[in-house]
C-alpha positions in Angstrom: -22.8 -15.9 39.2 -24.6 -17.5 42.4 -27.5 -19.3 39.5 -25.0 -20.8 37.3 -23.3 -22.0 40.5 -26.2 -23.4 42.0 -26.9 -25.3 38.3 -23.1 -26.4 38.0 -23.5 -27.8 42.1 -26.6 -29.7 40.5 -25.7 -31.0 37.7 -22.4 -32.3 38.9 -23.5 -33.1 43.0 -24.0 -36.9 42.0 -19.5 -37.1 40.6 -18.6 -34.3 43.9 -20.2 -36.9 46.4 -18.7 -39.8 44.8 -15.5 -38.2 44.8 -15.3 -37.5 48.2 -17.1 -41.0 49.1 -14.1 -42.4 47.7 -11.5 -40.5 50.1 -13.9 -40.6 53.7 -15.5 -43.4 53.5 -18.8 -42.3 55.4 -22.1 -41.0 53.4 -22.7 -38.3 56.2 -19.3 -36.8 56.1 -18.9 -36.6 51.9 -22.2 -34.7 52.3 -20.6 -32.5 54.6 -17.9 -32.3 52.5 -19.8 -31.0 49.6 -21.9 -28.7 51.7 -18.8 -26.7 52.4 -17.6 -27.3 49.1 -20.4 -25.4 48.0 -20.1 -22.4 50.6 -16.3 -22.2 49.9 -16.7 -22.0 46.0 -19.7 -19.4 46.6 -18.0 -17.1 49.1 -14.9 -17.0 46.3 -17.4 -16.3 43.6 -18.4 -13.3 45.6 -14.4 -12.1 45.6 -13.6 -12.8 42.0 -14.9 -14.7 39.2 -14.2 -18.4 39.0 -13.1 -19.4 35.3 -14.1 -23.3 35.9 -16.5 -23.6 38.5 -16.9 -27.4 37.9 -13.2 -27.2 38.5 -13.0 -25.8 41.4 -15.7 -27.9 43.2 -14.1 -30.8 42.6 -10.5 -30.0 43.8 -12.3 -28.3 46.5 -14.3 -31.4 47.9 -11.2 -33.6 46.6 -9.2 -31.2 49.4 -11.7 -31.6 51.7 -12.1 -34.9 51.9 -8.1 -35.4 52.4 -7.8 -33.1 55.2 -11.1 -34.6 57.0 -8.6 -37.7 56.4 -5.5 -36.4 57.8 -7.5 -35.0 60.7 -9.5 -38.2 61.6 -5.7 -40.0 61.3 -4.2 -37.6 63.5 -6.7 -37.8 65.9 -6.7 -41.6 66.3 -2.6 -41.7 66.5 -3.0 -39.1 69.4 -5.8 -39.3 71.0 -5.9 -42.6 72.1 -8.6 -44.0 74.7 -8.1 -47.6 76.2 -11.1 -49.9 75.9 -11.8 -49.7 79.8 -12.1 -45.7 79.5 -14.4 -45.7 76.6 -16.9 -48.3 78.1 -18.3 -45.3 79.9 -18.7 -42.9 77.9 -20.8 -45.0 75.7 -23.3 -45.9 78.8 -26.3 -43.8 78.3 -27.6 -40.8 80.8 -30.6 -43.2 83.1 -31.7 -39.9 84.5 -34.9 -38.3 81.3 -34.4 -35.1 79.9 -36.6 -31.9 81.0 -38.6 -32.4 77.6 -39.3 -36.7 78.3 -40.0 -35.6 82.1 -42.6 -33.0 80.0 -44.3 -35.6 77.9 -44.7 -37.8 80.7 -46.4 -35.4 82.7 -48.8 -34.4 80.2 -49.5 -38.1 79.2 -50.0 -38.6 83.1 -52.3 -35.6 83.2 -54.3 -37.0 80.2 -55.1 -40.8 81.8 -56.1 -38.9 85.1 -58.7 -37.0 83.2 -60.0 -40.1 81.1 -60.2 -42.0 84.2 -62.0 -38.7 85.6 -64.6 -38.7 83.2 -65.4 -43.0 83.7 -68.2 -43.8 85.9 -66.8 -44.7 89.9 -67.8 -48.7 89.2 -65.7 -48.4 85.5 -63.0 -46.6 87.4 -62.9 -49.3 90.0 -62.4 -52.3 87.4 -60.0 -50.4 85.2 -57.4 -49.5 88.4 -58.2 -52.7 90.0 -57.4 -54.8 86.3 -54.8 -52.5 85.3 -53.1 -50.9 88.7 -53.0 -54.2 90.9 -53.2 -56.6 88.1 -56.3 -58.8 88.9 -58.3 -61.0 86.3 -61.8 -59.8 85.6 -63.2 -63.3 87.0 -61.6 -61.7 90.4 -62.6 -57.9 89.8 -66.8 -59.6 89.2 -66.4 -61.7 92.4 -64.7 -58.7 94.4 -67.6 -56.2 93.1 -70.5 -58.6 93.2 -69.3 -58.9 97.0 -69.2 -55.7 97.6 -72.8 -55.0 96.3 -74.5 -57.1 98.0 -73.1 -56.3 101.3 -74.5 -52.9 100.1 -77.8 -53.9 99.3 -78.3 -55.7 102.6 -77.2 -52.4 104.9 
């Protein structure tokens, strides 16, 4: 029973979803809608025979859909939230989740050991260029300073 459901499912997914596109409005819920379309329809094949499982898809999605309806209109007449109180639930978290805190970390670990393995006078240009912001021409003058008070000691 569970094959020629699965092939009936198929063969008629494309008219189920546009039947309960119709009633919800919203791509995401009609494919929710058909997923448990699908699990209802196989759980009663598993009890009893269906005579027209076609049939029975479509009135169950067609159900589906209206009480997904009915719910979503219920829930708007009673659960109303002013403008000022949903403002802030819409404002998103500032502080990063344990897995970005992760990834930054490892990215942080990663440029230490690149700069690491640069020689001390590329690892000088690169922090002073990139870390304080100086222009090469300044980073040359700063290190051709710097040399030749060396040279001279």
């Amino acid at each position: 029973m569970s094959a020629s459901l699965n092939a009936i499912y198929l063969d008629q997914r494309r008219s189920l979803l546009w039947r309960a596109l119709r009633i919800v409005r919203d791509v995401a819920t009609a494919e929710d809608v058909l997923q448990e379309s699908y699990l209802r329809a196989h759980k009663a094949a598993e009890k009893a025979p269906i005579e027209n499982i076609g049939a029975f898809l479509h009135r169950t999605a067609q159900n589906l859909a209206l009480d997904h309806v009915r719910r979503r209109k219920t829930k708007e007449r009673f659960e109303y939230i002013p403008a000022y109180a949903a403002e802030p639930l819409e404002v998103p978290c500032q502080t990063p989740s344990a897995e970005d805190r992760l990834i930054q970390q490892e990215r942080l670990n990663q440029v230490k050991a690149a700069l690491d393995a640069l020689p001390e006078r590329a690892r000088q240009v690169w922090t002073l260029n990139r870390v304080e912001g100086w222009p090469y021409p300044k980073i040359a003058k700063h290190l051709a300073c710097r040399r030749a008070r060396f040279s001279t000691i």
